[in-house]
N, C-alpha and C positions, 0 to 999 in steps of 0.2 A: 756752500752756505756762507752766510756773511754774517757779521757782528753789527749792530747798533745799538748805541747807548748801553754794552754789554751784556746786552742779552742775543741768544742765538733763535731764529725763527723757525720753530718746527717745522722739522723735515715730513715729508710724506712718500709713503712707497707701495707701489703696488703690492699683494703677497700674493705669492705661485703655490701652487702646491706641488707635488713631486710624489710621484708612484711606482716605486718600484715591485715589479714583476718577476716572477719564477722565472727563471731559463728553463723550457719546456725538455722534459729530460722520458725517455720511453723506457717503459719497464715493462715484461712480459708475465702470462702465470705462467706458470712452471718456468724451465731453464731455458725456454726461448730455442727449443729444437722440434721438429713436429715431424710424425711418423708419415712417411707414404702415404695419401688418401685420408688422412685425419686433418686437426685445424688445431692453433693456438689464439692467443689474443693479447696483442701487445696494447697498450696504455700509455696514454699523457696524462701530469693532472689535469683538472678541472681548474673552471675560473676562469679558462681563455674567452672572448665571443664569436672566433672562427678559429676552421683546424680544417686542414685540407692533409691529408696523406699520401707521401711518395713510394716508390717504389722504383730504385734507382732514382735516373733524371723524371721517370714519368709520373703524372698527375692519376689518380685512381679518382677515376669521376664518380661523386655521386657519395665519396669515402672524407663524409665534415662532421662528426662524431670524436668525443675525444676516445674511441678504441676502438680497433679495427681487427678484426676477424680474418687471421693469416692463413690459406691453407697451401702456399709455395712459399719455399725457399726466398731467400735476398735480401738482400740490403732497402730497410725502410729508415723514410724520415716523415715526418710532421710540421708541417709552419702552423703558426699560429699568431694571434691579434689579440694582444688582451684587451682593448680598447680601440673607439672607432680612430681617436687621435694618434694610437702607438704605431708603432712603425712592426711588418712582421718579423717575425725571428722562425730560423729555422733549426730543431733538434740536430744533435750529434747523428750520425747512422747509427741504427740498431741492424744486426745481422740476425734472421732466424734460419738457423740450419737444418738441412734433411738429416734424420737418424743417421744413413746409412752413410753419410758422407766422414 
């Protein structure tokens, strides 16, 4: 900016806004271990607009719900989009183990 006749000429700026989002964090009911031939159900919050769940590297087609109905053992994860503009993020692993292990 510049000075004339001392006074300064109003600045102008665009304003952004800025969103920040949960880190999509998975919690299970119960202790997150499931009996032989029985099921658990681990959880993301809510609030995302997509949610794709892994299991290891692979994609469990058809699994865009924020909670998923486990009934094997392993290592899951979750990505998620909280908006069409955000970029996705993917959950820590969660580990659901057999009883017997």
């Amino acid at each position: 900016a510049y000075v004339k006749n001392g006074v300064c000429p109003e600045l102008s700026s665009n304003e952004g806004r800025i969103e920040i989002y949960p880190i999509p964090a998975i919690s299970a009911l119960g202790d997150g271990t499931i009996v032989p031939s029985e099921e658990t159900q681990i959880n993301v919050q809510n609030g995302f607009i997509s949610y794709q769940w892994l299991k290891g590297a692979e994609t469990l087609s058809g699994e865009t719900q924020n909670s998923l109905v486990v009934s094997k053992p392993g290592i899951y994860k979750v990505s998620v989009q909280a908006s069409a503009t955000s970029g996705v993020y993917v959950s820590e692993p969660f580990e659901v183990k057999n009883t017997l292990d």
